[in-house]
TIMAR-671836 format. One record per residue (C-alpha): residue number from 1; x, y, z. Coordinates in steps of 0.02 Angstrom, whole numbers, plus 50000, padded with zeros to 5 digits. Layout:
@kolgu: NUM&east: X&north: Y&up: Z
...
//
This chain:
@kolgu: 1&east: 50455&north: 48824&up: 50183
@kolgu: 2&east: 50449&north: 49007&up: 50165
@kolgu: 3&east: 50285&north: 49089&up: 50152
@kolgu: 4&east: 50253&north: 49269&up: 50073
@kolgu: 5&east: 50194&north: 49407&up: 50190
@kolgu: 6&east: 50025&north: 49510&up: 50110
@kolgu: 7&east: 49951&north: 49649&up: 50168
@kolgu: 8&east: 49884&north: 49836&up: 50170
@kolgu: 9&east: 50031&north: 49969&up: 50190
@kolgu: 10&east: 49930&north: 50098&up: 50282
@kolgu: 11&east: 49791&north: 50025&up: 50345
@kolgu: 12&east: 49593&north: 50027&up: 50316
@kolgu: 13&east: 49553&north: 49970&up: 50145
@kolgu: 14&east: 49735&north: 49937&up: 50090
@kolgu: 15&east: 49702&north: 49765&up: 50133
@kolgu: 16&east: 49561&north: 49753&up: 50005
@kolgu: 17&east: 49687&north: 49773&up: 49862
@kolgu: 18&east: 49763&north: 49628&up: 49924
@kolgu: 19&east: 49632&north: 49520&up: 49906
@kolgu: 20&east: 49592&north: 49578&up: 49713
@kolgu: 21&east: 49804&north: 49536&up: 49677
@kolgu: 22&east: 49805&north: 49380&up: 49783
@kolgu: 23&east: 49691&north: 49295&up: 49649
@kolgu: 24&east: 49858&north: 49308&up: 49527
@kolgu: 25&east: 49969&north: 49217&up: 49627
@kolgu: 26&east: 49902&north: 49064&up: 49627
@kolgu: 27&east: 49925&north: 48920&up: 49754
@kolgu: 28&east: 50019&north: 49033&up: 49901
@kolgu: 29&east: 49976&north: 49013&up: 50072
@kolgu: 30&east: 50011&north: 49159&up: 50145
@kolgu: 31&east: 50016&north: 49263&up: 50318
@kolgu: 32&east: 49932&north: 49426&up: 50316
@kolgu: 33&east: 50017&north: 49559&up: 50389
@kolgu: 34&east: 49934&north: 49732&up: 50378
@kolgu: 35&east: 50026&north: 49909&up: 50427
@kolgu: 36&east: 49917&north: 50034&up: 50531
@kolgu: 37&east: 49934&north: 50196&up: 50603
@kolgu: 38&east: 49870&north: 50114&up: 50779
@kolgu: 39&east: 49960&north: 50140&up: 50938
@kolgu: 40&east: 49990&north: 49996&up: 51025
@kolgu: 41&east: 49915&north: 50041&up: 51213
@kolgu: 42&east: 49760&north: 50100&up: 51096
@kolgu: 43&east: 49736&north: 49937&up: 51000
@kolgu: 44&east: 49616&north: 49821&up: 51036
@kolgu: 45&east: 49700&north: 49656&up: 50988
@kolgu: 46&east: 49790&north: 49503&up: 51048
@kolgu: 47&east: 49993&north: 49563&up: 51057
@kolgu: 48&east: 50101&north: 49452&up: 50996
@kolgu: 49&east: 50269&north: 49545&up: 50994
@kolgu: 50&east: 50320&north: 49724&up: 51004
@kolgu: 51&east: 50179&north: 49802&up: 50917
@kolgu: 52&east: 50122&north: 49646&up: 50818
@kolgu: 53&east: 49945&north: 49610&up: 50855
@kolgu: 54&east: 49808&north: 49460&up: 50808
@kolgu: 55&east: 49618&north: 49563&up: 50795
@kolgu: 56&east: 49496&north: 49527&up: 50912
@kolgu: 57&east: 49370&north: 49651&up: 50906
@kolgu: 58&east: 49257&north: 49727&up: 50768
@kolgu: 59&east: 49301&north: 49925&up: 50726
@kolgu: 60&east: 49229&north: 49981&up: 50574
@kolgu: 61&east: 49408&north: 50027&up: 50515
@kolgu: 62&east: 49470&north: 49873&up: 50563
@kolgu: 63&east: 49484&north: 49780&up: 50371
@kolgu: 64&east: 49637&north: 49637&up: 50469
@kolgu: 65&east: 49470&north: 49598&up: 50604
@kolgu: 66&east: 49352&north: 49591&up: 50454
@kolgu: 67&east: 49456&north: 49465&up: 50346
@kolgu: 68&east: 49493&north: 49356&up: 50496
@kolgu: 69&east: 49309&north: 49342&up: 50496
@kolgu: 70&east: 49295&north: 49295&up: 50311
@kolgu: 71&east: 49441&north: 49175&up: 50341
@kolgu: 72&east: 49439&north: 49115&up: 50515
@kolgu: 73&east: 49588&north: 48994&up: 50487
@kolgu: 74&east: 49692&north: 49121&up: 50401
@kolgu: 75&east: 49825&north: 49193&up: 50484
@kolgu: 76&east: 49805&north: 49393&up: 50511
@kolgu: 77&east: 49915&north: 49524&up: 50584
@kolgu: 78&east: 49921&north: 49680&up: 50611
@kolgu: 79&east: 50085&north: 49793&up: 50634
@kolgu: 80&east: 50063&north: 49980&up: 50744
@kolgu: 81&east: 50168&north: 50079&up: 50675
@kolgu: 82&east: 50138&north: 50252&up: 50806
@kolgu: 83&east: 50253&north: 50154&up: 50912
@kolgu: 84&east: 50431&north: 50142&up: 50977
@kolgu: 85&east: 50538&north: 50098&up: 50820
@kolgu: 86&east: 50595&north: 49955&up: 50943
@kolgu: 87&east: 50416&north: 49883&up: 50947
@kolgu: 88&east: 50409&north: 49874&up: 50751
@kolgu: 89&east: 50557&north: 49784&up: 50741
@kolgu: 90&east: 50534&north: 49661&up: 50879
@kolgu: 91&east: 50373&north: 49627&up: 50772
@kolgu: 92&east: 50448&north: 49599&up: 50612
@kolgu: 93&east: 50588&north: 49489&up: 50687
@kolgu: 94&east: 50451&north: 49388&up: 50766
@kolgu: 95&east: 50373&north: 49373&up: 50588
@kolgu: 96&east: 50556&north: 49316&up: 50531
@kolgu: 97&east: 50573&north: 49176&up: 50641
@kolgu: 98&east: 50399&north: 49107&up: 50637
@kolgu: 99&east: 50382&north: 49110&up: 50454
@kolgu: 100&east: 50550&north: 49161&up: 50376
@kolgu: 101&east: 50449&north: 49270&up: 50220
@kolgu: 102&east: 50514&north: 49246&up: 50061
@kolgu: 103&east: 50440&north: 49421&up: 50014
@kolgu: 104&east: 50334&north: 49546&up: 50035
@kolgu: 105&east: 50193&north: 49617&up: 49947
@kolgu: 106&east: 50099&north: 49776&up: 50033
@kolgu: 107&east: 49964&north: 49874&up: 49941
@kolgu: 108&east: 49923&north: 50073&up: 49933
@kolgu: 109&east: 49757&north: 50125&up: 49866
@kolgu: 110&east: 49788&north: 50301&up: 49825
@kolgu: 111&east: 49952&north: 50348&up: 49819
@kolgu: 112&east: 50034&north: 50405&up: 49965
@kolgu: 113&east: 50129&north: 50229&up: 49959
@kolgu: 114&east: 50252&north: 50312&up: 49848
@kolgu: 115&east: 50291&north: 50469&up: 49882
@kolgu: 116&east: 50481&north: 50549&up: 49875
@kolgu: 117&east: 50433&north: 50695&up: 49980
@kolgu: 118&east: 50421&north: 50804&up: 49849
@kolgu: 119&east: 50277&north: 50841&up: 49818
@kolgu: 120&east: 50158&north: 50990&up: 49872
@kolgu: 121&east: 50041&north: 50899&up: 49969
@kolgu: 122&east: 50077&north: 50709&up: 50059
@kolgu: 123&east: 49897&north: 50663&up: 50107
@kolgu: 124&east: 49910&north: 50534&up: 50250
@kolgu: 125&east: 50071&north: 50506&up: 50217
@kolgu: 126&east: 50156&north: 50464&up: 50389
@kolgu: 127&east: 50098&north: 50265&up: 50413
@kolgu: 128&east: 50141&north: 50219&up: 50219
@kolgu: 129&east: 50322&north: 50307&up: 50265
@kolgu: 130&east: 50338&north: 50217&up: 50427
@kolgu: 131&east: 50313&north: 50026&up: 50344
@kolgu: 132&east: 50409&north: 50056&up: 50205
@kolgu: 133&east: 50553&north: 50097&up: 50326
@kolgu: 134&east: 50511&north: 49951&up: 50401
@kolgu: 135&east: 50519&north: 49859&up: 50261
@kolgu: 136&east: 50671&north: 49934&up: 50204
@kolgu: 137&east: 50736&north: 49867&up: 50383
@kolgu: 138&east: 50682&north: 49711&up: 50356
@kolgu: 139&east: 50761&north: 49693&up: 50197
@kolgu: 140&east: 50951&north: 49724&up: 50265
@kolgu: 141&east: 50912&north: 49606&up: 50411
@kolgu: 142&east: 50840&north: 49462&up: 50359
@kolgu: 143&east: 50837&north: 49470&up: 50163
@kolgu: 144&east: 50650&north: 49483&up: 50119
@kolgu: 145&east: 50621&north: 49561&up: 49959
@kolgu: 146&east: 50478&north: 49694&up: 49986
@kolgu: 147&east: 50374&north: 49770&up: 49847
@kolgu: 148&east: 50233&north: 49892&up: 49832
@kolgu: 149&east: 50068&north: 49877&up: 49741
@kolgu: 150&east: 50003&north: 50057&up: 49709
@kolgu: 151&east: 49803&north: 50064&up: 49631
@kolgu: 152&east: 49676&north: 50199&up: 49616
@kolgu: 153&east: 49825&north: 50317&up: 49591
@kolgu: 154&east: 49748&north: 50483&up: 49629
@kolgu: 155&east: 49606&north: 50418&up: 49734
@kolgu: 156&east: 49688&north: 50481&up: 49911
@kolgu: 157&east: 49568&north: 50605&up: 49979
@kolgu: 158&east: 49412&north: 50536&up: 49887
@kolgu: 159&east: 49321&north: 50680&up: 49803
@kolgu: 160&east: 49464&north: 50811&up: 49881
@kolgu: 161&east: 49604&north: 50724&up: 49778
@kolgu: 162&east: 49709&north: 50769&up: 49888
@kolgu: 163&east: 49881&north: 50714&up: 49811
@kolgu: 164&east: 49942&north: 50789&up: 49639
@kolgu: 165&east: 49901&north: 50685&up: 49491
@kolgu: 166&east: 50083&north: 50759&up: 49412
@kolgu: 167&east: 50180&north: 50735&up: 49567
@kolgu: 168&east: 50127&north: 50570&up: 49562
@kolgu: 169&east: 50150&north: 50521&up: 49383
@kolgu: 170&east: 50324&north: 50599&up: 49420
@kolgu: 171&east: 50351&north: 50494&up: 49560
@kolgu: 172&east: 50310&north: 50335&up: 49456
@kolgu: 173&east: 50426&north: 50411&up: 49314
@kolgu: 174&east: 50578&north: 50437&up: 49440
@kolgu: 175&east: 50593&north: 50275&up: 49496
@kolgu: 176&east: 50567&north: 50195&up: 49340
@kolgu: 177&east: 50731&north: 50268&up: 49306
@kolgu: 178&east: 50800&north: 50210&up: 49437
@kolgu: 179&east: 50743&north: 50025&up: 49414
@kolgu: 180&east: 50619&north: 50023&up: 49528
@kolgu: 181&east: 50455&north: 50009&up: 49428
@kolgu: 182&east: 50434&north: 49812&up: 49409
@kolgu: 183&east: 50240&north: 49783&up: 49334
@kolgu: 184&east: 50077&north: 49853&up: 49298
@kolgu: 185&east: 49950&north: 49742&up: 49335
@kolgu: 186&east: 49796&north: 49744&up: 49284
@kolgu: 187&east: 49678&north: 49611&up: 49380
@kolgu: 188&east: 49509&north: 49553&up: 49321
@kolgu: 189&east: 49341&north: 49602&up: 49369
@kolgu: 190&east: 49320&north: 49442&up: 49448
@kolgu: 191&east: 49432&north: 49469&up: 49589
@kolgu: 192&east: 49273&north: 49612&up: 49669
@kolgu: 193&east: 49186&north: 49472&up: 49728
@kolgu: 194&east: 49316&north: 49431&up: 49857
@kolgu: 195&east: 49359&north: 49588&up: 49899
@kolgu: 196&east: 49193&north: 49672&up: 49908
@kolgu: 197&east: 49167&north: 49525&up: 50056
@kolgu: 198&east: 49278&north: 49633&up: 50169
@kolgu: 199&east: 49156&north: 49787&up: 50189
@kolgu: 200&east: 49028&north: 49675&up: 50283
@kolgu: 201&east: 49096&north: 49521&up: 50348
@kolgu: 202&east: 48935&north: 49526&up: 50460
@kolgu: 203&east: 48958&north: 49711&up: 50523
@kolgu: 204&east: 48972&north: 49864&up: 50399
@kolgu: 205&east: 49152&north: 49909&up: 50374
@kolgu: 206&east: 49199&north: 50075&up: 50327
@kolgu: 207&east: 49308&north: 50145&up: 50194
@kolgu: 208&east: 49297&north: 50264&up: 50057
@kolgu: 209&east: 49448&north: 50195&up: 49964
@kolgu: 210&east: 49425&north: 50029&up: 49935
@kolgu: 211&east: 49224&north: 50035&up: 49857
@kolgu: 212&east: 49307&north: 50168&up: 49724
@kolgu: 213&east: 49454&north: 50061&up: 49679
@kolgu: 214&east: 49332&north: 49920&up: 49660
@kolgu: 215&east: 49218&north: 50016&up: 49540
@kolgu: 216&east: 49359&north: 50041&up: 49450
@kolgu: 217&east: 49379&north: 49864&up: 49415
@kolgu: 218&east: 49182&north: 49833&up: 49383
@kolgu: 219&east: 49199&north: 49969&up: 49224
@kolgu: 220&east: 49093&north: 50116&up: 49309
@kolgu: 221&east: 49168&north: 50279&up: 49307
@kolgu: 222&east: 49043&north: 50355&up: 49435
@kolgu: 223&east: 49018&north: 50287&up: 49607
@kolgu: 224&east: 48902&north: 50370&up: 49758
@kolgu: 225&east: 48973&north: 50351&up: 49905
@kolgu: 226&east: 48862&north: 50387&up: 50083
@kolgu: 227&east: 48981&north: 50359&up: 50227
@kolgu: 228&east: 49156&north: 50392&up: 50258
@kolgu: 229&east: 49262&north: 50560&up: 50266
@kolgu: 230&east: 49218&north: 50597&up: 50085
@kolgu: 231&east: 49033&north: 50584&up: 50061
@kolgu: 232&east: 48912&north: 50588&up: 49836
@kolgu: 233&east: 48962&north: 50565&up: 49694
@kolgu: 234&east: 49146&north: 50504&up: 49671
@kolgu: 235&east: 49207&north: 50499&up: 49481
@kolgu: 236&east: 49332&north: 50343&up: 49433
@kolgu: 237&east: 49446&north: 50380&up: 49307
@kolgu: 238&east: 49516&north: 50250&up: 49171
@kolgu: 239&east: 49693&north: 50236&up: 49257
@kolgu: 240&east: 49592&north: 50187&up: 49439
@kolgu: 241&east: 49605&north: 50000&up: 49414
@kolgu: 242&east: 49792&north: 49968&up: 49374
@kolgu: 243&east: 49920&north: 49931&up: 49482
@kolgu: 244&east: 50101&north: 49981&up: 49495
@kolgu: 245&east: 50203&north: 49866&up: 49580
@kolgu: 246&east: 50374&north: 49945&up: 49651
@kolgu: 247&east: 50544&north: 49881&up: 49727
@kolgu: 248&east: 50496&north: 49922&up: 49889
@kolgu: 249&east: 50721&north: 49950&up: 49930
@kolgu: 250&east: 50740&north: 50038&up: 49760
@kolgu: 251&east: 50590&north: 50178&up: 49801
@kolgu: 252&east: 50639&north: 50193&up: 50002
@kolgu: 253&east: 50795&north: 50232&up: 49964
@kolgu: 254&east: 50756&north: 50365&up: 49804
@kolgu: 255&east: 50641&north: 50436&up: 49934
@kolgu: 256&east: 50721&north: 50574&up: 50047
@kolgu: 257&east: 50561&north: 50570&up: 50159
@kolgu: 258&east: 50563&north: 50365&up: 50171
@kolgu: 259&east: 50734&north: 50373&up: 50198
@kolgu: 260&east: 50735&north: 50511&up: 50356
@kolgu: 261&east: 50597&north: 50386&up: 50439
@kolgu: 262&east: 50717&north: 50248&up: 50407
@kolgu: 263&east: 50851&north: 50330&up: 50501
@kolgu: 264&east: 50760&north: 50448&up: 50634
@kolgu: 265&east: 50593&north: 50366&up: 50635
@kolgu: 266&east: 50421&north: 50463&up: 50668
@kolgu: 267&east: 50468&north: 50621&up: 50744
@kolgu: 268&east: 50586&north: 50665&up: 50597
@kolgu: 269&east: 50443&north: 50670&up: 50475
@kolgu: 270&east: 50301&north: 50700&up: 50576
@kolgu: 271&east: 50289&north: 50871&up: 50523
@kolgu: 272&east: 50384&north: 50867&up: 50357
@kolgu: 273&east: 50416&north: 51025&up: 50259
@kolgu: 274&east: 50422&north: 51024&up: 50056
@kolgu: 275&east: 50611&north: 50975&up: 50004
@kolgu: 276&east: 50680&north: 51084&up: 49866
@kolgu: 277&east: 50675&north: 50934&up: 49714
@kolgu: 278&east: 50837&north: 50889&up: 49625
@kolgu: 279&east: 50856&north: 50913&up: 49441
@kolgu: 280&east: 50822&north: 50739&up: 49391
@kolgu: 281&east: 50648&north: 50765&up: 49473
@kolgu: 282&east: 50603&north: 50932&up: 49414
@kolgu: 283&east: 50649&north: 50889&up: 49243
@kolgu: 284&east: 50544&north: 50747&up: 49230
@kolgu: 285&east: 50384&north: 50861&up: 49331
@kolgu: 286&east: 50414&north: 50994&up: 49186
@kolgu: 287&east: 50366&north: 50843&up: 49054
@kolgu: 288&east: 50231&north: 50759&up: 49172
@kolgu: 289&east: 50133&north: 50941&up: 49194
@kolgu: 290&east: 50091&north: 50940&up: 48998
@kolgu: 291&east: 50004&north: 50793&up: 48994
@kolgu: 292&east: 50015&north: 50654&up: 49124
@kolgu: 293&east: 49881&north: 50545&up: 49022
@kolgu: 294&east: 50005&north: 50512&up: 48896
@kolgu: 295&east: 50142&north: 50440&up: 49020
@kolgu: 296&east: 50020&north: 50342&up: 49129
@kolgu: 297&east: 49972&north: 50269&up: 48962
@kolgu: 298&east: 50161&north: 50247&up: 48922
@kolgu: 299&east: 50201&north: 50149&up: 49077
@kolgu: 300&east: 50050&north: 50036&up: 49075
@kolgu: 301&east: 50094&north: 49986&up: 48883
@kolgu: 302&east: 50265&north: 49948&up: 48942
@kolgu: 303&east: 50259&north: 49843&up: 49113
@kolgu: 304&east: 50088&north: 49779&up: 49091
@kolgu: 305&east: 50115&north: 49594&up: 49159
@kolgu: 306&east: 49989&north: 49502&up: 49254
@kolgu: 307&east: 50116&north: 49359&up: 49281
@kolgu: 308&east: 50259&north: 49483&up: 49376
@kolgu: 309&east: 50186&north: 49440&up: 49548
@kolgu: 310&east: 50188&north: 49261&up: 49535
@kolgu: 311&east: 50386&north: 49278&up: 49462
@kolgu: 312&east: 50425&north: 49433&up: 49613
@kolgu: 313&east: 50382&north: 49331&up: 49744
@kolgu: 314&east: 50449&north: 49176&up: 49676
@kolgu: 315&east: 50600&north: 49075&up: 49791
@kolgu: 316&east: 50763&north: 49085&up: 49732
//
């Protein structure tokens, strides 16, 4: 039977996210397979195929280590993506022929899971690109239908914000028009439980994303955080704790900077230079820039559905 493939799109907390949707879908059993900006002759893990790897060792970084300790019979990957695009694929065929997935959910806290390329500033933009090229490889090979589950929009950077709350509600805007937009979500304060467990599964994990996003769904709009790159008092705003869940084929391919990794790979957008946007985009920027609290609120009115992941990643 085919099993859905979970995971974090670009590594450290990403994974959390996962654990806060997986309590919506209800009766899966699923492989988790996490995206990171790891090198494979760098990673300290079991290698499976290509650059496909089963953790072994604690890093503080390392969220696919910590849930294999929360879970010990679950089964937990983790994808390098600073690899040959060979590698990545070899990996994901692996992943094909050992579990034929029926789908594909991958999570983003922040925002640099969606962007087009833009925007003024990318953040840490280069491993999100990289698996949702992969994705969008996987997707013509074998079939799986990938999507994307975007929260704490805005919280890239931590107290830098280092992504444009416009550009992003723009990006969200843009591919709703282009059918790509398929949910909000918005999960229950009773999924923190399970993925608060992740930050010390024994050992003191570190990320700055994940306790934010979490806060977000516990109601606070204040949280202090003391280690990490961004360091005091973070603020949490009311849009933190929904999700957007994306056509991962339908945004790749609206994206000119996912697209140019999908066809040149890492070198071709390792040091990517602001694309001149096309009407379509600036038009809907111009609207975004008055008030982008109106549009979030638009969009959440209108796709709100806790049910979509359950009927996404249901067979056909």
């Amino acid at each position: 039977m085919a099993v859905p493939l979970l995971g974090g799109l670009g590594g450290g907390g990403d994974i959390g996210l996962i654990m806060v949707l997986e309590t919506l879908l209800e009766g899966v059993e699923p492989v988790y397979v996490s995206f990171a900006g790891c090198k494979p002759r760098n990673y300290a893990g079991r290698r499976v195929a290509g650059s496909l790897f089963e953790p072994v060792a604690y890093h503080p970084r390392d969220f696919e280590w910590s849930l294999k300790m929360l879970m010990p019979g679950a089964r937990v990957y983790r994808v390098c993506v600073k690899s040959e695009r060979g590698q990545v694929e070899e990996a994901l065929e692996w992943l094909e022929n050992r579990y034929s997935p029926n789908c594909t959910l991958h999570t983003d806290i922040g925002g640099d899971g969606i962007l087009t390329g833009f925007e003024e500033s990318l953040g840490s933009y280069i491993t999100d690109t990289l698996a949702r090229a992969s994705l969008l490889w996987a997707r013509e090979k074998f079939g799986w239908r990938s999507y994307l589950a975007v929260g704490g929009l805005h919280l890239e950077g931590g107290r830098r914000r280092v992504l444009n709350l416009d550009e992003l509600v723009a990006d969200l805007l843009y591919y709703e028009e282009r059918g790509g937009l398929k949910a909000v979500v918005d999960p229950p304060e009773t999924a923190v439980s399970r993925a608060r467990a992740l930050l010390y599964p024994g050992r003191e994990m570190v990320s700055v994303m994940l306790p934010l996003y979490l806060a977000a769904l516990e109601g606070r709009t204040a949280i202090n955080i003391a280690k990490g790159y961004s360091t005091g008092i973070h603020r949490v705003d009311w849009w933190t704790r929904y999700v957007f869940v994306l056509d991962n084929e339908v945004t790749c391919r609206a994206s000119p900077l996912c697209m140019e990794a999908y066809k040149s790979w890492m070198p071709a957008i390792k040091d990517w230079r602001l694309l001149e946007p096309p009407r379509d985009f600036k038009r809907i920027l111009r609207r975004v820039k008055v008030n982008q609290d109106k549009h979030l609120r638009r969009l959440i009115r209108a796709y709100n559905d806790n049910e979509a992941l359950k009927r996404l990643c249901k067979e056909v």
